[in-house]
N, C-alpha and C positions, 0 to 999 in steps of 0.2 A: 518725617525723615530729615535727616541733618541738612541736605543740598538745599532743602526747599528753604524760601528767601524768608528771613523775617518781617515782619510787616508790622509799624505801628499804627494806630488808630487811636485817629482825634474827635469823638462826637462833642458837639454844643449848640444843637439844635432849638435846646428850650432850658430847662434849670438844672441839666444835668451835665458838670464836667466829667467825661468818662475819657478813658486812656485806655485801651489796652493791646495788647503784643501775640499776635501768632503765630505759627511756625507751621505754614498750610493750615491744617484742619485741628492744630492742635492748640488748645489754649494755653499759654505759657504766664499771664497775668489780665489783670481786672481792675481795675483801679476806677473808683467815683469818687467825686466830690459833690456833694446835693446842697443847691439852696433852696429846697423846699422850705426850709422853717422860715425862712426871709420872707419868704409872699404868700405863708399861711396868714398871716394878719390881717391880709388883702381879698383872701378866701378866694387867690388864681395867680398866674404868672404874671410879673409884671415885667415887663421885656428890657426896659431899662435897669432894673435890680439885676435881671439875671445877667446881663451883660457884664455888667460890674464884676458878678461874684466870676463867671468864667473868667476875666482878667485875672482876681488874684490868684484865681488857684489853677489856672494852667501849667503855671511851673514846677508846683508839688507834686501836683498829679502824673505829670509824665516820672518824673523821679522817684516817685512811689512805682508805679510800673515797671520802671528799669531793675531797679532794685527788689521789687517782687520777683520777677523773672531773671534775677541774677544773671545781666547784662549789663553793657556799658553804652552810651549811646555810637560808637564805633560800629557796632555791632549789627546794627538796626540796615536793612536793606532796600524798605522803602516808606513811604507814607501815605497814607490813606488817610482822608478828613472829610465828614460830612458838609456837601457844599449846596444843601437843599432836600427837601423843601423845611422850612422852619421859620424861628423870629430873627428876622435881617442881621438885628444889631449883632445877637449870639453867635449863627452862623459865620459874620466876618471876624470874631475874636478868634474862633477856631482856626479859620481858614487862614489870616493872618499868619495864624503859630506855627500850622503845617509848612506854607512858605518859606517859615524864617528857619525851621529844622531841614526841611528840604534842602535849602540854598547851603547852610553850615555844613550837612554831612555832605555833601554833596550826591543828594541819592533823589530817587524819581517822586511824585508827591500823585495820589489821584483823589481827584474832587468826585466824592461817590454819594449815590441817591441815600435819603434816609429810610426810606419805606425798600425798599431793597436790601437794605443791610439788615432792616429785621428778615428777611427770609433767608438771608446767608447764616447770620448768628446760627443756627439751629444744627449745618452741619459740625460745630463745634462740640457737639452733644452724638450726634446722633449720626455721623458721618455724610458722604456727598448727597445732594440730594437726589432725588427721584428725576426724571427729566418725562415729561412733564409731569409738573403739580402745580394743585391748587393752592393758594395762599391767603388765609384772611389774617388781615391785620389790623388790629383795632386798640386803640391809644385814645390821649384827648385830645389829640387833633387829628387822627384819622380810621375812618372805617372804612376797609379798603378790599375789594376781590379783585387776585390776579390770578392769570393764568402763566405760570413760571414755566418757559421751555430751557431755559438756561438762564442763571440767574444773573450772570457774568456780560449776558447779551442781551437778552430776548427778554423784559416782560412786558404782558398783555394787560389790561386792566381792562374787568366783567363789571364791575359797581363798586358802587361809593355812597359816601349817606350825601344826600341833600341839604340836609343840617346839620344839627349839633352831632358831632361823634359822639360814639358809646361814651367810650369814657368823659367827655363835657358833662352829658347827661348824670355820668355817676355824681361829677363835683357840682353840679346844681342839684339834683336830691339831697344827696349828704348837704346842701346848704340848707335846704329846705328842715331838714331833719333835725338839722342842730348839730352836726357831725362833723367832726373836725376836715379840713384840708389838707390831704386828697380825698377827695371823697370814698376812689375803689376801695382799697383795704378798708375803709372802717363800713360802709356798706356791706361789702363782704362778711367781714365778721357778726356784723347786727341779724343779718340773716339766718346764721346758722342757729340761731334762738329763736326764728320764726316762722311764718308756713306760706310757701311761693304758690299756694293756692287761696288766699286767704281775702284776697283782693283783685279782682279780675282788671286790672289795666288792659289798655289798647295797644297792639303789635301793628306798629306800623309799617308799611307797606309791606303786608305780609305776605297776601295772596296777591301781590300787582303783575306777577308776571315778569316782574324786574330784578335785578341780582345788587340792586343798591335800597338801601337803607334809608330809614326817616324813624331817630329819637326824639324832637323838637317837640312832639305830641302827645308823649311818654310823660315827658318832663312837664308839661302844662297838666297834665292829667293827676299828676301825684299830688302837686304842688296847689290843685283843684280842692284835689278830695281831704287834703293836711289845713287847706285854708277852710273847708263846711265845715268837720268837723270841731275846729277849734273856735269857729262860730256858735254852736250849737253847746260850745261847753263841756264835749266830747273829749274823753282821752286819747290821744294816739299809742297804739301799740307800734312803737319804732320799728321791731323784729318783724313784724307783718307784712310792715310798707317794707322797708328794705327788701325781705324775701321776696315780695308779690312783684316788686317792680325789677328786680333783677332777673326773676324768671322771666319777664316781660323779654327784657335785653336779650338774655343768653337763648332763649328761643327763638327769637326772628334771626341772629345773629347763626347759630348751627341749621337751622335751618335750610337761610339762603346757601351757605356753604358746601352744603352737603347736596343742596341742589345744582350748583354750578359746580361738582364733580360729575353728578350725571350728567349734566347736558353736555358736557367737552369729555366723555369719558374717559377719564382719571381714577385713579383707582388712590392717591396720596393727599393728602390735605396736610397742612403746615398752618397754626396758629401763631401770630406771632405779634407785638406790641406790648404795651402795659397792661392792657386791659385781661390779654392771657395768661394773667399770672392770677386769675377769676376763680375761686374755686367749683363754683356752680358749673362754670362755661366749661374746665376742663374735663369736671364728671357727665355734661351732659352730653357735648361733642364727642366723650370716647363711646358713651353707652349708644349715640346717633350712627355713629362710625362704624360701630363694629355689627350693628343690625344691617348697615349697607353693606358690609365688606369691604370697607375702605380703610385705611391704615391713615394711622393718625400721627403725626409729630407736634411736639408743642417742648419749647426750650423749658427749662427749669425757670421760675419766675426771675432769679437772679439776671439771664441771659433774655427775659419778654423787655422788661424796663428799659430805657435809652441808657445803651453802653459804649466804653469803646472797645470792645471788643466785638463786635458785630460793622461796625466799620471796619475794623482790620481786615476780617476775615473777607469782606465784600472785596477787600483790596489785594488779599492773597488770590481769591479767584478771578479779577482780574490779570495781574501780575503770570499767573500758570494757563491763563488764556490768551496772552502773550497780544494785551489791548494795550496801545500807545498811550505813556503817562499825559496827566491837563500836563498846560503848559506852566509856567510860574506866575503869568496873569489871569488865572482859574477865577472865575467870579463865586461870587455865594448868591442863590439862586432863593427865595423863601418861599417863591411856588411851584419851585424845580418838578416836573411833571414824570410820573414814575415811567413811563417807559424811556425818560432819559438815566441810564444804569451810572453812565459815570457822564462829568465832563471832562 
C-alpha cells in the first residue's frame, strides 16, 4: 500500500554487497554486487578482500537500487543494515553506510539480525508469514533451526550444526572434487548426472535425538573415499560423489526439520539461506512435507542468497511493529546471536 514506509536495505555480511527497497511486503528493487570471483582463487572468503570490495561498491549499488525502483533518495523512509552475525571488517563497511544515510536523510536506521532477515525475505514471495513457524536456515556459515513466533520479536533457536555448515561442507567437497568456488551450485549440477544412492556416506547426527547438525564427518568421509580410490588408481565418477554426498546433506538436513515441526506442532516450515537454493533439498523437503502435511515455503533462489532485500524487509516488519530504531552508535556484532531480532 502507498502509506506503508519505504525501507532500504543494506546486507555485507560476507562477499555479498546487496541493496535493496521495500514498500512493506512488496519488493520494489534488488540490487547485488558479488565479489565471489575475487576469492575464488583462494577457494573461500577472504574477509579482508571482501571488505575492500563492499567499500567500493556500496555507492553504486545503493544507486542502482534507487533508480531500479524509480526513486530518489528523498524518498526513502527508513534503513535497515545487517549489524550481525558475519565477517567484522564487512559488517562495519555496511553498518558505517547505513549511519552516514541515516544521519543525511535524516530518517531512523535499524541494525537487524542476519539469520532473521533470511526468514523475513520469504514474505516478499509468499506474503506474512505463518505465526508460528519453523525455519531452517542453511548457508556457509550457518545451519540453523528456529522456532519463529514472530519474526519481528520473537525467535527461538532448536539446533545448529557443531561444525562445518552445510554449505562449508558443500565448498570443501567441490574442493575436493576439483570444482570450482562456490562449491553449491557446481555440486548441484554434477549431481544431476549421477545417482545419490551410489555411495552410502555417513548422516551425521542423524538419529541423536538432537535438532542440531554435524557435516565435519561427511566432509572427512568423501574426501576419505576420493583419496583410496585415487590411491588404488581408481577413477572417480564426480556425478556419484556429488549426488551420494548431497543426499547425505539434504536428508539429515529435512529430516531434522520436518522433525522439529512435529515436536513444537507447526504445521509451516520456511527454508531459507543459500544453501536453499539446492535443487535436491527443495524436491526432497516438498515431497517430505507434503507426506507430513506440512506446507512448505522456500524463496525463489534469487531471494535464499545474501540480499538486501531480505534486510529491508526485516526492517519494514520492524518499522509496522512499531520497535524503537538502534541508536546512531549501533555496533556490528559478528556473533550477533539470533534471538537478538534487531539492535
Amino acid at each position: 500500500m502507498a502509506d506503508e514506509p519505504l525501507v532500504l536495505g543494506i546486507e555485507t555480511s560476507c562477499d555479498e554487497t546487496g541493496v535493496g527497497i521495500v514498500r512493506g511486503h512488496t519488493l520494489l528493487a534488488n540490487t547485488i554486487a558479488s565479489s565471489v570471483e575475487e576469492h575464488a582463487r583462494y577457494g573461500g572468503v577472504v574477509p579482508e578482500v571482501a571488505s575492500r570490495a563492499h567499500l567500493e561498491a556500496m555507492t553504486p549499488t545503493v544507486e542502482r537500487a534507487l533508480e531500479q525502483a524509480g526513486l530518489r533518495f528523498a524518498d526513502i523512509d527508513a534503513i535497515a543494515v545487517t549489524a550481525g552475525p558475519g565477517l567484522a571488517g564487512a559488517l562495519l563497511v555496511g553498518v558505517a553506510a547505513a549511519k552516514a544515510y541515516a544521519l543525511g536523510l535524516g530518517v531512523p536506521v535499524y541494525g537487524v539480525n542476519h539469520l532473521a532477515a533470511h526468514v523475513a525475505v520469504d514474505q516478499l514471495e509468499h506474503g506474512p508469514l505463518p505465526k508460528p513457524a519453523i525455519a531452517m536456515l542453511v548457508s556457509g556459515g550457518h545451519s540453523s533451526l528456529l522456532l519463529v513466533p514472530d519474526v519481528a520479536r520473537d525467535v527461538i533457536p532448536l539446533g545448529s550444526t557443531v561444525d562445518d555448515a552445510a554449505g562449508e561442507a558443500f565448498d570443501k567437497v567441490a574442493r575436493v572434487l576439483g570444482l570450482p568456488f562456490p562449491g553449491g551450485p557446481h555440486i548441484d549440477r554434477a549431481a544431476r548426472e549421477g545417482s545419490g544412492t551410489a555411495i552410502a556416506f555417513p548422516r551425521g547426527k542423524y538419529d541423536d535425538g538432537t535438532l542440531d547438525f554435524s557435516f565435519s564427518g561427511l566432509k572427512t568421509a568423501v574426501a576419505r573415499w576420493v583419496e583410496a580410490r585415487e590411491k588404488a588408481g581408481e577413477s572417480i565418477h564426480v556425478p556419484d560423489v556429488a549426488a551420494s554426498f548431497q543426499e547425505a546433506v539434504v536428508d539429515v538436513l529435512t529430516r531434522k526439520a520436518l522433525t522439529a515441526c512435529r515436536e513444537h506442532g507447526v504445521q509451516d516450515l520456511l527454508i531459507g539461506g543459500g544453501v536453499a537454493a539446492n535443487s535436491r533439498l527443495r524436491a526432497l523437503a516438498q515431497e517430505r512435507c507434503d507426506a507430513a502435511g506440512v506446507r512448505l515455503r522456500v524463496p525463489r533462489p534469487g531471494l535464499c542468497t545474501d540480499n538486501g532485500a531480505m534486510v529491508a524487509a526485516l526492517g519494514a516488519d520492524l518499522v509496522a511493529a512499531g520497535v524503537t530504531p538502534s541508536a546512531l552508535d549501533l555496533p556490528a556484532d559478528s556473533s550477533l546471536p539470533v534471538t537478538v531480532v534487531n539492535v
